[in-house]
C-alpha positions as CSV (number, residue, x, y, z in Angstrom):
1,X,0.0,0.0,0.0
2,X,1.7,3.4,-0.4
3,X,1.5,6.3,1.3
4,X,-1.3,8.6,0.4
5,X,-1.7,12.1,2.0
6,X,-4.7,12.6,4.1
7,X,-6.0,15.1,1.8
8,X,-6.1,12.9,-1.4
9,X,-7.7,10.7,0.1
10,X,-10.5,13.4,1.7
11,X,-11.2,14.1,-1.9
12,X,-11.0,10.6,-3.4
13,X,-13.8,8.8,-0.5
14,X,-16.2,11.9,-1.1
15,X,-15.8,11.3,-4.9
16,X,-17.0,7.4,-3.7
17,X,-19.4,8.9,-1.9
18,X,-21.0,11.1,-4.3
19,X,-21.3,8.9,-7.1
20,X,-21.6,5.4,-5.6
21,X,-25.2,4.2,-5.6
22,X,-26.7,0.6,-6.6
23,X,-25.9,-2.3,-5.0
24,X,-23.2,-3.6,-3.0
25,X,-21.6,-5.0,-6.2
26,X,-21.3,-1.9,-8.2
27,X,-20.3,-0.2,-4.8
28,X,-17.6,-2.3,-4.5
29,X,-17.1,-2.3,-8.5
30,X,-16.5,1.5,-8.0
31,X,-14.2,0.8,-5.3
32,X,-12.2,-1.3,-7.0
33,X,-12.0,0.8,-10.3
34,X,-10.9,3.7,-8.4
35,X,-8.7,2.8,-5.3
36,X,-7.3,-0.5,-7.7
37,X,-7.1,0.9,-10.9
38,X,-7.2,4.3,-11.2
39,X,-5.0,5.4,-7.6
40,X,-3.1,2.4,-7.7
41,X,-3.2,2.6,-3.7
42,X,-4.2,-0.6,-2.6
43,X,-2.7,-3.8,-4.8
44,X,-5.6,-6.1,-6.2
45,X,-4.2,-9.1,-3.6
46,X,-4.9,-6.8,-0.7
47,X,-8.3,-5.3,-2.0
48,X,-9.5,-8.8,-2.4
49,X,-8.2,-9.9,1.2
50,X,-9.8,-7.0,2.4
51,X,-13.2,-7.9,1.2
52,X,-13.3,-11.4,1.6
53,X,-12.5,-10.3,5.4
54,X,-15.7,-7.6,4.8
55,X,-17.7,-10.6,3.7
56,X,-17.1,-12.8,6.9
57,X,-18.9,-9.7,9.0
58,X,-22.5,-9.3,9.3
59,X,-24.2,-6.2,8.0
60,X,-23.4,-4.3,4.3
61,X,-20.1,-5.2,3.1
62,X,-19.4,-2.1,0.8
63,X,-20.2,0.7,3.6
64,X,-17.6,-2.6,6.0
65,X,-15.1,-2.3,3.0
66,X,-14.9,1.5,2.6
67,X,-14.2,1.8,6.1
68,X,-11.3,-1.2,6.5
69,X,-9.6,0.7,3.8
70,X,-9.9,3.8,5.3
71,X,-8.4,2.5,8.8
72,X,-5.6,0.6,6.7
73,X,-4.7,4.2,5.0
74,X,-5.0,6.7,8.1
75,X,-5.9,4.6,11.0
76,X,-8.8,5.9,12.9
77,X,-9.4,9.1,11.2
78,X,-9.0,7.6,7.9
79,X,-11.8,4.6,9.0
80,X,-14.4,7.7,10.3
81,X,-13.6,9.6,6.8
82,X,-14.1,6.6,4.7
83,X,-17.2,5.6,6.7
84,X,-18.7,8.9,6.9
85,X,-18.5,10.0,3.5
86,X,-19.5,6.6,1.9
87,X,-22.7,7.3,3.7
88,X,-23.0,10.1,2.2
């Protein structure tokens, strides 16, 4: 995972936010497009460990998955950002 300022990722998770709507699979689809592919700040290995650890909780596994990435890039504040604006 590399190092993304706090910032970047501020405007990157309310871009999520914004346009993510649908289903938990194109939520996750979204995800994956832009954190994968487009940012290149999570590797595909870890975005898939990190959901199929998503998928073992209870309750909706995008809004789980947003949030677990958030905490791996910024700890707390990055899990409450993530979270927060994926509510959105």
């Amino acid at each position: 995972m590399t190092a993304v300022p706090f910032s970047d990722a501020l405007r990157v998770w309310l871009k999520i936010g914004l346009i993510s709507f649908g289903g938990p699979a194109g939520q996750i689809a979204l995800m994956h497009r832009i954190l994968v592919e487009e940012q290149r700040w999570l590797g595909e290995k870890r975005f898939l460990h990190a959901l199929n650890y998503c998928m073992l909780l209870p309750g909706p596994e995008a809004q789980q998955l947003a949030t677990y990435v958030g905490w791996l890039m910024h700890g707390v504040r990055g899990a409450l950002l993530a979270g927060g604006l994926f509510i959105l």
